[in-house]
C-alpha positions in Angstrom: 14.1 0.5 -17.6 15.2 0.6 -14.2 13.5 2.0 -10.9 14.3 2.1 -7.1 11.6 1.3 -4.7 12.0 2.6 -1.1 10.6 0.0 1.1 12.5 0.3 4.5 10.3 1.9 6.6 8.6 0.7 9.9 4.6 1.3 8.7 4.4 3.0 12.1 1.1 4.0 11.2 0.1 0.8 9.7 0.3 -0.9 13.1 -1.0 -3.2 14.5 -1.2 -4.8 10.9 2.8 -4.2 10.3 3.7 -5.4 14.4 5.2 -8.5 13.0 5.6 -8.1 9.0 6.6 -5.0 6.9 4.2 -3.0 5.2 5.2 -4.2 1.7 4.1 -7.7 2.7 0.6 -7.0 3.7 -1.7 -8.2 1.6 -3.5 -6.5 -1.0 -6.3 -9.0 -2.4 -5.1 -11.9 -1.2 -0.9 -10.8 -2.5 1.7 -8.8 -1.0 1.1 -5.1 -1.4 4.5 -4.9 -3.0 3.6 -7.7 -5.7 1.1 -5.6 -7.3 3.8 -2.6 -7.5 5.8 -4.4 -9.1 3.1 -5.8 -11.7 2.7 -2.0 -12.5 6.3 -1.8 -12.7 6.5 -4.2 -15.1 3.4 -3.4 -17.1 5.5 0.1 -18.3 8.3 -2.0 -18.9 10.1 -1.6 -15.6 12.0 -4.7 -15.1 15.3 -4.3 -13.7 14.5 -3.1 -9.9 16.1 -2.4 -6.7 14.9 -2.4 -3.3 15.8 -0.5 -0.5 15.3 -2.3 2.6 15.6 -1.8 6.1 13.1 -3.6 8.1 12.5 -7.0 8.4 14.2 -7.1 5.0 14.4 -11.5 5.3 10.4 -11.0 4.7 10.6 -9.4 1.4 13.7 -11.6 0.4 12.2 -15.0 1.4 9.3 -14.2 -1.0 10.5 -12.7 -4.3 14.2 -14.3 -4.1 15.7 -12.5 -7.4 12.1 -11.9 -9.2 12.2 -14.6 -11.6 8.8 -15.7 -10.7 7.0 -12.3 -11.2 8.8 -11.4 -14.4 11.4 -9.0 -13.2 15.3 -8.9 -12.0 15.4 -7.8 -8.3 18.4 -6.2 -6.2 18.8 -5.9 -3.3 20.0 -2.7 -0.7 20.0 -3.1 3.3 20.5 0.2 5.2 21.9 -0.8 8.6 20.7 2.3 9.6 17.6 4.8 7.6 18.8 6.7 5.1 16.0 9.0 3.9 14.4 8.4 0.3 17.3 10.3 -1.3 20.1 8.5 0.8 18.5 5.0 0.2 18.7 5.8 -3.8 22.4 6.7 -3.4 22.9 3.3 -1.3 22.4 1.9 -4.6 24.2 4.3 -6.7 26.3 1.7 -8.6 23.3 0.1 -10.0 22.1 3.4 -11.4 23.4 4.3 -15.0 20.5 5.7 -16.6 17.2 7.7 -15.8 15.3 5.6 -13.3 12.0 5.8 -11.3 12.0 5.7 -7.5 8.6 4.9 -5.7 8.2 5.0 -2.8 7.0 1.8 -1.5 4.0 2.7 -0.1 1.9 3.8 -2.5 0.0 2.3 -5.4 -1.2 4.2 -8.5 -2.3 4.1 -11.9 0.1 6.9 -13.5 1.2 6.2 -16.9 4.8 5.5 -16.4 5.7 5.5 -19.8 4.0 8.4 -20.6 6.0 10.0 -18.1 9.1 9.0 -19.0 8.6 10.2 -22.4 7.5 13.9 -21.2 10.8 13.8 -19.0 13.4 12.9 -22.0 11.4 15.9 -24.3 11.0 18.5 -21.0 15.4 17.5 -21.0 14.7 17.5 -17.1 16.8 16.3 -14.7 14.4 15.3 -12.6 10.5 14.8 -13.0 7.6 14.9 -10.3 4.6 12.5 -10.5 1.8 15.3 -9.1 -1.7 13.8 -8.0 -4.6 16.1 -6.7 -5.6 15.9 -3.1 -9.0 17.7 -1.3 -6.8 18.6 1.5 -3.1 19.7 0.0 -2.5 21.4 3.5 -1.6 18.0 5.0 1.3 17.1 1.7 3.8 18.8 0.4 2.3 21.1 -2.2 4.5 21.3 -5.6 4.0 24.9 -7.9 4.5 24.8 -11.5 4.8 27.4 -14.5 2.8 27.0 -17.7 5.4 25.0 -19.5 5.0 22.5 -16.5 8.3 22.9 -15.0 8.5 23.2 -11.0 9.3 26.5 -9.1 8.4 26.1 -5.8 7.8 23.5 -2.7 5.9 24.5 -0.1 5.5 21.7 3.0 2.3 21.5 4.5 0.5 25.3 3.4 -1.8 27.0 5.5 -5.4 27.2 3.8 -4.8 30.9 2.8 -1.3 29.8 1.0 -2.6 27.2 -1.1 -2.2 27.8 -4.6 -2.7 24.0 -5.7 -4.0 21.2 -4.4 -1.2 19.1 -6.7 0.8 17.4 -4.2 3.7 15.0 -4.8 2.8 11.5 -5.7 5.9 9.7 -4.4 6.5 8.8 -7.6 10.4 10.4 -9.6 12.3 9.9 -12.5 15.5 10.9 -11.7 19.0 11.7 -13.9 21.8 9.6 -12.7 24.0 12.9 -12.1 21.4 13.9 -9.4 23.3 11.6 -7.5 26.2 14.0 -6.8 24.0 15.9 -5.1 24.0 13.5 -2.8 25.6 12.6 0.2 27.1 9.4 0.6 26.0 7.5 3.8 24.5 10.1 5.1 20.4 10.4 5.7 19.0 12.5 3.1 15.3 13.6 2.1 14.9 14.1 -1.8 11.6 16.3 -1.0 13.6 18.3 2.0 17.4 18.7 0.4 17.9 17.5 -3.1 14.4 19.2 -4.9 15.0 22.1 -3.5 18.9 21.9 -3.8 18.4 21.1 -7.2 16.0 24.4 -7.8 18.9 26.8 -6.2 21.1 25.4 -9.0 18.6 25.9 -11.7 18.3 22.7 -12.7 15.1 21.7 -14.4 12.3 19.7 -12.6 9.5 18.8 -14.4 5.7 18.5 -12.6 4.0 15.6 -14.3 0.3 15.9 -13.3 -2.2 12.9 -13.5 -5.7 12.5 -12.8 -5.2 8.6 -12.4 -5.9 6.4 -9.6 -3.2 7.0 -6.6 -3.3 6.1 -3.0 -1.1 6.1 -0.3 -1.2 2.6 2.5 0.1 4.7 5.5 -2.8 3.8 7.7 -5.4 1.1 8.1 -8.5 3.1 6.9 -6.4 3.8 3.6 -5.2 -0.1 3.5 -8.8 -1.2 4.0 -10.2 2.0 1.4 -7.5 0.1 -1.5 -8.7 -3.1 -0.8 -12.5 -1.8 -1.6 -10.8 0.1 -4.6 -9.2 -2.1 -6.6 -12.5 -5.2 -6.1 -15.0 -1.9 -6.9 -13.0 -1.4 -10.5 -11.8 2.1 -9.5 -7.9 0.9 -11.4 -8.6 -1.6 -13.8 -5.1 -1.6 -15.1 -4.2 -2.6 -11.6 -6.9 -5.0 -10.7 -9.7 -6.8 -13.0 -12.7 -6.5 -11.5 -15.4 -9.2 -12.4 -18.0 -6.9 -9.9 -18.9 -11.2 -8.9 -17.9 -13.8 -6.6 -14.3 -15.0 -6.5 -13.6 -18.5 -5.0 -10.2 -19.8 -4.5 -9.3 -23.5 -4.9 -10.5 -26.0 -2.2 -12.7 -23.5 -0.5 -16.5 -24.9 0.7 -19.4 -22.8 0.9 -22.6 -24.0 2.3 -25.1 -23.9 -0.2 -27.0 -21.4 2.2 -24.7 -19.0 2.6 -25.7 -15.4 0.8 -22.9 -13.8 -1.0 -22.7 -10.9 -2.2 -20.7 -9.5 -4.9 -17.9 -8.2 -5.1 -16.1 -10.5 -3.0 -12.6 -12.5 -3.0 -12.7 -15.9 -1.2 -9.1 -17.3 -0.4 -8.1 -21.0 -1.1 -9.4 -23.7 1.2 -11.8 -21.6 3.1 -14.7 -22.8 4.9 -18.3 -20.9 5.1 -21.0 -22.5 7.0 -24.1 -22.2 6.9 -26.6 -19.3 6.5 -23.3 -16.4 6.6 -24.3 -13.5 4.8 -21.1 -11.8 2.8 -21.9 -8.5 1.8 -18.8 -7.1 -0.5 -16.5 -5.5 -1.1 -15.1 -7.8 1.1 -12.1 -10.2 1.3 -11.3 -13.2 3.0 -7.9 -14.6 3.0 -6.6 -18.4 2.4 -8.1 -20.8 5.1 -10.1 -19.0 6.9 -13.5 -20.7 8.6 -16.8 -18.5 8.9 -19.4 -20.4 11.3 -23.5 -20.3 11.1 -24.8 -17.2 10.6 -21.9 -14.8 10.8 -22.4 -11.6 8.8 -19.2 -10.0 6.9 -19.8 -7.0 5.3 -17.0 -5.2 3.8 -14.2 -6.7 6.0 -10.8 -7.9 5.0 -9.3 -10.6 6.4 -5.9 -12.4 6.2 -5.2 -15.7 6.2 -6.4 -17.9 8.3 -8.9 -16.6 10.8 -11.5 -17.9 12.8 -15.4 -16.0 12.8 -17.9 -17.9 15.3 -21.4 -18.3 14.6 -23.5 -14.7 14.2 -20.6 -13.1 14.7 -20.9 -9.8 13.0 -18.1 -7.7 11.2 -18.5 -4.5 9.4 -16.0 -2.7 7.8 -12.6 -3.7 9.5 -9.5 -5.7 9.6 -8.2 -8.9 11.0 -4.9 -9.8 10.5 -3.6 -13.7 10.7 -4.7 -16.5 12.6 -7.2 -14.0 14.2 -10.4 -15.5 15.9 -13.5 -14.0 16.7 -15.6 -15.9 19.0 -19.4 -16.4 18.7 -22.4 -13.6 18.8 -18.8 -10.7 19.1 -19.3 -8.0 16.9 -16.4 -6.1 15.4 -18.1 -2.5 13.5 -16.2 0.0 11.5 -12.6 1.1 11.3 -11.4 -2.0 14.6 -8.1 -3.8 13.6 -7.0 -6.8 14.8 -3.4 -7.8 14.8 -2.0 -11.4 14.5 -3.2 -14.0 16.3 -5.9 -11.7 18.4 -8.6 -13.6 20.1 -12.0 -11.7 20.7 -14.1 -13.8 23.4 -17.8 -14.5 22.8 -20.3 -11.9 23.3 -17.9 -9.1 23.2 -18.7 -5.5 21.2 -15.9 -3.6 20.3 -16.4 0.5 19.9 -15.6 2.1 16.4 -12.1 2.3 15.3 -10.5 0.1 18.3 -7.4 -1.2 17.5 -5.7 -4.3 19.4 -2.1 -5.3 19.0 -1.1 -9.1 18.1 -1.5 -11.6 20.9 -3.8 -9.9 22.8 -6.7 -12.0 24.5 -10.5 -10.0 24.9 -11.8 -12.5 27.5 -15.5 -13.0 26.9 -18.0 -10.6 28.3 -20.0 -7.6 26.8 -17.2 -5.1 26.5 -16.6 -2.3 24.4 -13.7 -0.3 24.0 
């Protein structure tokens, strides 16, 4: 089987983590977010795939190359300029001569693909709607069904007194190669604003496929850091096995006196001194040094970064070759871009977020 997955866009709301890399590179447990999309891909028998690109596209090339190493055949599609997630999927139109999934590249769920695909061939639909349940469907596009399951009606952000559902579009499609006509070529073009609803004038059948499954979407950091604490927890286990312990990478050193907690994922070659307490879920990337007495409770770090001694951080993100100098503390919801450097004795408020590059000069500060 084949599928498309969008991954062009900007992760605007992902920043600072996606300044300098796209958002289907950051990592996700120690991997690219994308690698473990396409490990679900491929674990439903998806193996012939397509990207569509648009920024920083070299990033996501220089990595996968043609797929060979993850077990699947990769294209790819460059869009010199954004096409939409409908105009994207016609950029690769040539490639697309049989039903085919389109993801978008953002997300990360545990939907039975195959399942899917076979309620799609018996519904005949020509198009069919992954639907995931959401507290708050008044901030998503909500997606009405009938009793037999087909889709009647779209409604785009409901007030509370219109909601009828709280099943909301999971970014997740299989799509008929004819939908393509409906199409324009070259042209930007939104399946959820034009071709759904095109297709639903023309009475066309779409098909709702609701799942209770694991979904999440990466769009911002407190997601990006809630899926990191998911998928160590357990909460997907056909996406992540869980051991609930203590995972070490290769070359890494921890000081006999350092208190770990589980559940935890230690990078390779990384360094942690003596007396740090770990508290998971937590994540430290490859190479990274913790010094004396640092405490790291449920933060994710990328590759290597620098904690000083009793350095504290609870809950947040630090991206590459970010340091945090002695006695700082960094609490809930901060981010750190690349190559940040938080001076000693420095307390940053809740949620403060610091682009790459940036220098906090030492001082009791807080943001």
């Amino acid at each position: 089987m084949k599928a498309v997955i969008l991954v062009g866009g900007e992760g605007t709301r992902l920043r600072p983590l996606t300044c300098n890399t796209t958002k289907a590179m950051v990592p996700v447990l120690n991997k690219p977010f994308l690698e473990h999309l396409l490990g679900y891909l491929k674990g439903h028998g998806v193996t012939d795939i397509i990207l569509a690109m648009s920024y920083l596209p070299h990033h996501i090339q220089g990595h996968f190359g043609d797929g060979t190493k993850m077990g699947v055949r990769l294209s790819y599609r460059i869009e010199e300029e954004p096409l939409g997630t409908a105009g994207a999927v016609k950029n690769a139109e040539d490639l697309l001569d049989e039903p085919f999934f389109v993801l978008n590249g953002d997300i990360l769920a545990d939907i039975d693909l195959t399942a899917m695909m076979r309620h799609h061939r018996q519904a005949k639909a020509k198009v069919s709607i992954a639907l995931t349940p959401v507290e708050d469907p008044t901030i998503y596009g909500v997606v009405e069904t009938d009793a037999q399951g087909m889709v009647v009606r779209f409604v785009e952000k409901p007030k509370r007194e219109e909601v009828t559902t709280n099943m909301i579009n999971a970014g997740i499609y299989i799509v008929e190669p004819e939908v393509l006509d409906y199409i324009p070529p070259a042209k930007p073009t939104m399946f959820e604003r034009y071709v759904f609803p095109l297709l639903l004038e023309k009475d066309e059948a779409i098909l709702g496929y609701p799942s209770e499954s694991y979904w999440i979407d990466i769009g911002t950091p407190e997601k990006y850091l809630r899926l990191n604490h998911d998928l160590l927890l357990g909460k997907a286990p056909s996406l992540f096995k869980a051991t609930g312990g203590v995972q070490t990478g290769d070359g890494s050193q921890i000081n006999p006196s350092a208190n770990i907690k589980a559940s935890v994922l230690i990078g390779e070659e990384c360094v942690i001194g003596p007396g740090v307490e770990i508290k998971g879920p937590a994540i430290l990337g490859p190479k990274c040094e913790v010094d004396e007495g640092a405490t790291i409770e449920g933060a994710v770090l990328w590759d290597n970064v620098r904690v000083g001694k009793k350095v504290i951080l609870r809950n947040c993100i630090a991206a590459s070759h970010s340091e945090i100098h002695e006695e700082s503390e960094v609490p809930d919801n901060c981010v750190l871009g690349d190559k940040v450097v938080v001076g000693k004795n420095n307390k940053l408020a809740q949620g403060t977020r610091i682009r790459p590059d940036k220098r906090i000069a030492p001082g009791s500060i807080s943001f």
